[in-house]
C-alpha positions in Angstrom: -51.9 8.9 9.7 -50.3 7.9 6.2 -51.9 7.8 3.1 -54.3 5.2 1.6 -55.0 5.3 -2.0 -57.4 3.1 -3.2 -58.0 2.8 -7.0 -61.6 0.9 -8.8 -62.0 0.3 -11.7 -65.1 2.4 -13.5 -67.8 -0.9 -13.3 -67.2 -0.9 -10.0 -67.7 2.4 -9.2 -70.6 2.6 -11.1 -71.9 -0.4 -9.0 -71.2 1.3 -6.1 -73.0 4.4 -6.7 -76.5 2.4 -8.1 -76.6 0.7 -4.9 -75.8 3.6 -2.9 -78.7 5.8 -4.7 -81.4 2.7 -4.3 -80.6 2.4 -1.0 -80.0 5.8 0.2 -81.6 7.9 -2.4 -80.9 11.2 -3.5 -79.9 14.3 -1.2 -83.0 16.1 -2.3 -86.3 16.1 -1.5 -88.8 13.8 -3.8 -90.3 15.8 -6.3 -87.7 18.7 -6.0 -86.3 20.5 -9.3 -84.1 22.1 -9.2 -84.7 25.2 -11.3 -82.6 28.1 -12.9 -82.8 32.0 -12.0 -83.8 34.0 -15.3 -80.8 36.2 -14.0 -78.2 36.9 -11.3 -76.7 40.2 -10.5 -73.3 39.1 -10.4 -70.4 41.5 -10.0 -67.5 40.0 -11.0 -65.6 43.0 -10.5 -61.8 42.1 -10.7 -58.7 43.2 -9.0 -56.5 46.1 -11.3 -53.9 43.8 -12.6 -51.6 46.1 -14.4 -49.3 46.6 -11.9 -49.2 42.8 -11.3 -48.3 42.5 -15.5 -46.1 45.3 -15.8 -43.9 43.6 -13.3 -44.1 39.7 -14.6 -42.8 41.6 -18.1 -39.6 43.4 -16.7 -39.0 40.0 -15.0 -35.9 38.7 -16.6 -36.3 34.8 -17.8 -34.3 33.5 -15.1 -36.3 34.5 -12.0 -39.6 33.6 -14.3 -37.9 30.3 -14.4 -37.3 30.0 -10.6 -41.0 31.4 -10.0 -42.6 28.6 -12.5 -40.7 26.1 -10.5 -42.2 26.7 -7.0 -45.5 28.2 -8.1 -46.7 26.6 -11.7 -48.1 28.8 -14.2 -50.8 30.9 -12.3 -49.0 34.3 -13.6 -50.0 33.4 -17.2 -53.8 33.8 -15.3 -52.9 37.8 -15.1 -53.7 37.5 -19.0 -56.7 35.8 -18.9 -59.5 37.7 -19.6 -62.6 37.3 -18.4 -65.7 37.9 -20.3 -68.1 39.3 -18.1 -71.6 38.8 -19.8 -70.6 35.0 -20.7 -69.5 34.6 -16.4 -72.9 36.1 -15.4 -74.7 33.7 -17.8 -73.0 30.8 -16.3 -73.8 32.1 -13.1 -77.6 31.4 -13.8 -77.0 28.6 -15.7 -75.3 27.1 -11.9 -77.0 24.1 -10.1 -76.2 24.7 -6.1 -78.1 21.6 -6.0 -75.6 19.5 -7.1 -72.9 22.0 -6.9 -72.3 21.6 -10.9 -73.5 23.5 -14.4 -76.7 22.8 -15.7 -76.5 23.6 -19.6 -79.4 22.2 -21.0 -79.3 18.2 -20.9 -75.5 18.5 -20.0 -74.4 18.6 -16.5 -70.5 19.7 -15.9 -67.9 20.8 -13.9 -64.4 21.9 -12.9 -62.4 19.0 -11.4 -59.7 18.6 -8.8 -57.8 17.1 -11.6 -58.2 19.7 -14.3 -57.5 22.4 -12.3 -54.5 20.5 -11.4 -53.3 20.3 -15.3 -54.0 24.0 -15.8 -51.8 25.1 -13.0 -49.3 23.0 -13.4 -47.5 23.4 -9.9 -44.9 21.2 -9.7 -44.3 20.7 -5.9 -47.7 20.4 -4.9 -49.0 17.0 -4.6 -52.6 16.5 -5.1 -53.3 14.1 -2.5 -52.0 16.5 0.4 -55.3 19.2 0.5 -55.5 22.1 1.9 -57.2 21.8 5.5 -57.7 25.2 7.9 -55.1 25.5 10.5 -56.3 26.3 13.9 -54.2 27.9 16.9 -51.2 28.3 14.4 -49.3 31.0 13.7 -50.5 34.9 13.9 -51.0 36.9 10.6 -48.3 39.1 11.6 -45.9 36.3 11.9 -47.1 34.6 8.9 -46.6 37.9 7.3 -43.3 38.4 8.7 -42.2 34.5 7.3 -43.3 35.4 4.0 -42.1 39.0 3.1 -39.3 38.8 5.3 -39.9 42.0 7.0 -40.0 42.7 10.9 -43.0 43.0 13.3 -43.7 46.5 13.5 -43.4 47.3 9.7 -45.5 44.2 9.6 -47.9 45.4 11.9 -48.7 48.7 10.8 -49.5 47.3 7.6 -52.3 45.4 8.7 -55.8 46.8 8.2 -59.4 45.7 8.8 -61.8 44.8 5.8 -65.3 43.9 7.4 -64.5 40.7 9.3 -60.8 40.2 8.0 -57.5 41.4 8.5 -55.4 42.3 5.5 -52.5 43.6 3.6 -53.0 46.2 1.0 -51.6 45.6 -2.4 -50.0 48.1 -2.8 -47.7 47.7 0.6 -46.6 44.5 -1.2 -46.5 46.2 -4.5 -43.7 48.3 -3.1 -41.8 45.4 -1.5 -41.9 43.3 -4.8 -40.5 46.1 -6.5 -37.6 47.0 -4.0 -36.7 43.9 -1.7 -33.1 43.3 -2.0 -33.7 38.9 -1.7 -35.1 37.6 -5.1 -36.3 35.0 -3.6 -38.8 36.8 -1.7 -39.9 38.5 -4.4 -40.9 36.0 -6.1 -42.9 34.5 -3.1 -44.4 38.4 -2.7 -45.0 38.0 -6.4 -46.8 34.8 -5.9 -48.5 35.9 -2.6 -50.1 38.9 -4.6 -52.2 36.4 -7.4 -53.0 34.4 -4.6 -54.8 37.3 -2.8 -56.1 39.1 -5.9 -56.9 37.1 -8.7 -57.1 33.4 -7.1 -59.1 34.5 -3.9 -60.0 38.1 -4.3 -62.7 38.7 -1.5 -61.4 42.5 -0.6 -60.0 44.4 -3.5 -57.1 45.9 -3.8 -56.5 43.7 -0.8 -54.8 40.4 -0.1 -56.8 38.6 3.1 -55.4 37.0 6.0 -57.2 33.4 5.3 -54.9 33.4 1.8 -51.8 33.5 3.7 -52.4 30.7 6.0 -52.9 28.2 2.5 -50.0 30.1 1.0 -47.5 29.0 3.7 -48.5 25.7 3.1 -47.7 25.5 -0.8 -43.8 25.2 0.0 -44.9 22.3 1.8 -46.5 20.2 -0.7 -50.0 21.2 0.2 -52.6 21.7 -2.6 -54.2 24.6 -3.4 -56.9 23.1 -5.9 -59.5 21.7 -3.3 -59.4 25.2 -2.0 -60.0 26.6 -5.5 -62.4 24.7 -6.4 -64.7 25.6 -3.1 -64.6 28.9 -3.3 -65.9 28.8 -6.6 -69.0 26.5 -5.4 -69.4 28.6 -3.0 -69.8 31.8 -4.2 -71.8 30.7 -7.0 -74.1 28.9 -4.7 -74.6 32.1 -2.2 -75.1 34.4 -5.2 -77.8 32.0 -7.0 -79.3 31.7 -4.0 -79.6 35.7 -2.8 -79.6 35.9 -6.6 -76.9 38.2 -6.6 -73.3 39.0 -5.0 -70.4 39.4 -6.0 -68.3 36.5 -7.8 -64.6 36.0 -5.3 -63.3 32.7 -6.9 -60.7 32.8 -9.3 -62.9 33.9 -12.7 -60.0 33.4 -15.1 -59.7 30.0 -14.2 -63.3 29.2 -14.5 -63.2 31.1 -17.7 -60.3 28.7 -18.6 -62.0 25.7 -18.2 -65.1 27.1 -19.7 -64.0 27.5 -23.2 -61.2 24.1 -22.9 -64.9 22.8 -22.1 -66.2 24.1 -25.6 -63.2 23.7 -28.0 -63.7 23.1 -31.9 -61.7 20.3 -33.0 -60.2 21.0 -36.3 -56.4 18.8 -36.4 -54.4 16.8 -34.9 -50.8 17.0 -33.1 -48.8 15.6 -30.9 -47.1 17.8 -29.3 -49.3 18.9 -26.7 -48.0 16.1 -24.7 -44.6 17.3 -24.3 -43.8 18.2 -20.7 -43.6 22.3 -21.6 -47.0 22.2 -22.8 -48.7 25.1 -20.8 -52.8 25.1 -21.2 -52.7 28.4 -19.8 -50.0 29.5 -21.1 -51.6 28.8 -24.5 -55.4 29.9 -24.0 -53.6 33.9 -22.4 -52.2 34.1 -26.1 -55.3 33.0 -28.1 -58.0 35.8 -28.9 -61.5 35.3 -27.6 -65.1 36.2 -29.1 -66.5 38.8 -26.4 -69.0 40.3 -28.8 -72.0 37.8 -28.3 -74.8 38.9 -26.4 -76.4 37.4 -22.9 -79.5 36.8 -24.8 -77.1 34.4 -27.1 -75.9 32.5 -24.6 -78.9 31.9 -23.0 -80.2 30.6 -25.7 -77.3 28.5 -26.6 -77.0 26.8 -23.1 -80.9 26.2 -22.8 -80.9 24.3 -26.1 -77.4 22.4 -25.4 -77.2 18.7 -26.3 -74.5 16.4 -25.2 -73.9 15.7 -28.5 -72.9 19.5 -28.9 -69.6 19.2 -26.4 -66.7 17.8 -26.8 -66.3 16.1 -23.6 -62.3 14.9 -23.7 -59.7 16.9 -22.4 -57.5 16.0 -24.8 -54.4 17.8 -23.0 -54.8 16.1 -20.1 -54.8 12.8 -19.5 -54.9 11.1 -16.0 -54.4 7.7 -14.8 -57.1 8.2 -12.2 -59.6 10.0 -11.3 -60.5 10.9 -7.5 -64.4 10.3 -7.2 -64.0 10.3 -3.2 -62.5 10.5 0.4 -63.1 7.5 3.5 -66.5 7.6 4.2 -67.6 10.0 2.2 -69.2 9.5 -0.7 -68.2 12.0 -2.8 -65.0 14.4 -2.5 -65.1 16.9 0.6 -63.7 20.2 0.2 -62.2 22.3 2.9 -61.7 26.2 1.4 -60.0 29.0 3.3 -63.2 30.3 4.4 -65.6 27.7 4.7 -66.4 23.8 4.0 -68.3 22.7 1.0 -68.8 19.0 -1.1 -68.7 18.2 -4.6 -69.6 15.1 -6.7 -66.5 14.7 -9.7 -68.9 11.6 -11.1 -70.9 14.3 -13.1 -67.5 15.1 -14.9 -67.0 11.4 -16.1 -67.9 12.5 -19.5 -64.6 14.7 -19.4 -62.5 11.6 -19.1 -63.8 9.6 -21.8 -66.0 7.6 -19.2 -69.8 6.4 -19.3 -71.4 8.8 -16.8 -73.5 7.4 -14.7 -76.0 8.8 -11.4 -73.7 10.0 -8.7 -74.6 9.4 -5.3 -75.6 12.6 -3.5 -77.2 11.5 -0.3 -76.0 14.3 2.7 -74.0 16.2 0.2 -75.6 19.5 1.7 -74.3 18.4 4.7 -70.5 19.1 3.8 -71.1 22.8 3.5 -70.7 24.7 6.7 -68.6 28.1 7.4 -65.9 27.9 10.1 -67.7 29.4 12.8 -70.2 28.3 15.3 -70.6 24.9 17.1 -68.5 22.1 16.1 -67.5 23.2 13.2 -63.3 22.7 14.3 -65.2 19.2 14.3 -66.3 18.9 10.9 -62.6 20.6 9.5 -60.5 17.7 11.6 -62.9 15.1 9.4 -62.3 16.6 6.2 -59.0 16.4 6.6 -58.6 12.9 7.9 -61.0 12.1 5.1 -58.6 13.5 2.1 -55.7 10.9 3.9 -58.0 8.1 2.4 -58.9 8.7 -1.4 -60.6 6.0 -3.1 -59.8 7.1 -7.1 -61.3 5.5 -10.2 -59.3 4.0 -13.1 -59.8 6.4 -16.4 -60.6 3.7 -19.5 -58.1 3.7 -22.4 -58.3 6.7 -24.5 -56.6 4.8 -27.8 -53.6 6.6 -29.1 -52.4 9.2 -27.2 -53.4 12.2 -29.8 -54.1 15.9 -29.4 -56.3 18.9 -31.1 -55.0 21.9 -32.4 -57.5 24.3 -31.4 -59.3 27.0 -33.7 -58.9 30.0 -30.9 -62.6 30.8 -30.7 -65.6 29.2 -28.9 -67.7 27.5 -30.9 -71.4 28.2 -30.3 -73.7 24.6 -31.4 -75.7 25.0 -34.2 
């Protein structure tokens, strides 16, 4: 089945959603509210990335050139770091209602389109998602593809991790470090962030389910959908067991956390230039890690809208995706299971009037790939992402850019 795009402008979206919320109503319950945890026992225990950085830096400029050209910028993520009281206040602060933040009056979250920007993959193309692959190849062969190694080294490197088959890192470490074809480095290289810092669910380990969406990047497939659900989805199971450990990509949500709460002191231009790298930029910048989780408690219970500065102002998109066929919001098919989310609440973030989002059967989208039916439920998300219905962005005047401070700003 080709591809349908269809793109409305915001009134008419808006329209849309009123209608669909009088007629429909909301996905909740009447009279629900949906209420905070005082506090989450998040582990957001990370990877050890050293290894991972020592090797990026005796990287000559030429293969960091080839590797930026088939995998974007995620090895400027190895640099990001992540602020572990601030994460587990977010992670209270998380609506698994809605499957968005919930900072006082201000409701926000990451987008398919911001996550997109920060990445900055060249040859994946957003409208190709990610979509689990049934009856394909095995995870040896996949392996085998990939590191260009034969079956039985392959297979003795495989181990078991509670319900999933993996590779350690430190079998791939080895190969990165003495494969004689570059280009398989590089796609070891690549392979390794996936597995540990994008989609770290064993650590030390990269799983099975991160090899069948890597094969699929050389194809044009993209990775953000995928990305983005695992990060609903973890924080949803850990505010609702109340605690858990975090295994989305925490850099990134850390990246889009404090692009979220930039000071804007000037103005440039030069943001816009095709080399611009937002993560390139926020890996050099220092951060404040010295405030308390008291502080930001009390800073995101008291936040106004008027506090954030809602436009990404290095990043500027002719459309915004809002949602697939008959959906009506954007399904989301990650590596491990299914989930939904509603990019209206984000409109803010484009320079656009927010308005309700339609959420009726939203909790319906989120189901792991196991069970009845649920082969079912994967074939419609996918035949759902070949029909996106996207939403004009308003003008945003001249096309002009902040020079950022390098610190969060906490509202006053």
């Amino acid at each position: 089945m080709a591809t349908v795009m269809m793109v409305e402008d915001n009134a008419a979206v808006r329209a849309w959603s009123e209608r669909l919320q009088l007629e429909k109503g909301d996905s909740l319950a009447e009279g629900y509210t949906s209420e905070l945890q005082k506090f989450i026992r998040i582990n957001v225990a990370q990877n050890e990335l050293q290894a991972l950085k020592d090797i990026w830096a005796h990287w000559d400029e030429g293969i960091k050139q080839l590797f930026y050209q088939s995998y974007g910028d995620i090895a400027y993520l190895l640099d990001i770091k992540v602020d572990k009281r601030l994460f587990r206040v977010m992670a209270q602060f998380w609506n698994s209602a809605y499957d968005c933040f919930t900072f006082g009056e201000v409701d926000s979250v990451p987008t398919v389109e911001k996550y997109t920007t920060l990445l900055r993959c060249p040859k994946v193309q957003v409208r190709k998602a990610y979509a689990k692959v049934f009856n394909g190849l095995t995870f040896a062969k996949k392996l085998m593809a990939i590191l260009g190694m034969s079956e039985p080294w392959v297979t003795t490197q495989i181990q078991q991790k509670e319900d999933s088959k993996c590779i350690p890192w430190e079998n791939l470490r080895d190969l990165v470090l003495t494969h004689p074809d570059e280009r398989k480095r590089i796609d070891m290289f690549a392979l390794s962030i996936y597995g540990l810092v994008i989609f770290p669910k064993a650590l030390r380990h990269v799983d099975e389910a991160v090899t069948d969406l890597f094969d699929r990047i050389e194809k044009g497939i993209t990775p953000i959908p995928a990305i983005l659900t695992e990060t609903f989805r973890s924080l949803s199971t850990c505010r609702k067991t109340d605690e858990g450990r975090f295994i989305g990509c925490a850099q990134l949500l850390m990246m889009w956390f404090h692009r979220l709460f930039w000071k804007v002191n000037k103005v440039f231009h030069w943001v816009f230039s095709e080399g611009y790298s937002p993560l390139k930029e926020e890996a050099a910048m220092q951060k404040r890690d010295d405030i308390s989780e008291e502080k930001w408690i009390e800073i995101f219970q008291n936040l106004k809208e008027e506090d954030i500065e809602w436009r990404a102002f290095w990043m500027v998109p002719n459309e915004v995706l809002y949602r697939c066929e008959n959906f009506d919001w954007v399904p989301l098919s990650r590596i491990w299971e299914a989930n939904g989310y509603t990019p209206l609440l984000a409109l803010r973030q484009y320079k656009s009037r927010k308005f309700v989002p339609t959420t009726y059967g939203l909790a319906q989208c989120e189901f792991s790939y196991k069970g009845d039916h649920y082969k079912k439920k994967v074939r419609e998300l996918s035949d759902a992402w070949k029909q996106t219905r996207w939403m004009k962005r308003l003008a945003v005047g001249s096309m002009v850019t902040p020079e950022y401070n390098g610190c969060v700003t906490a509202p006053n």
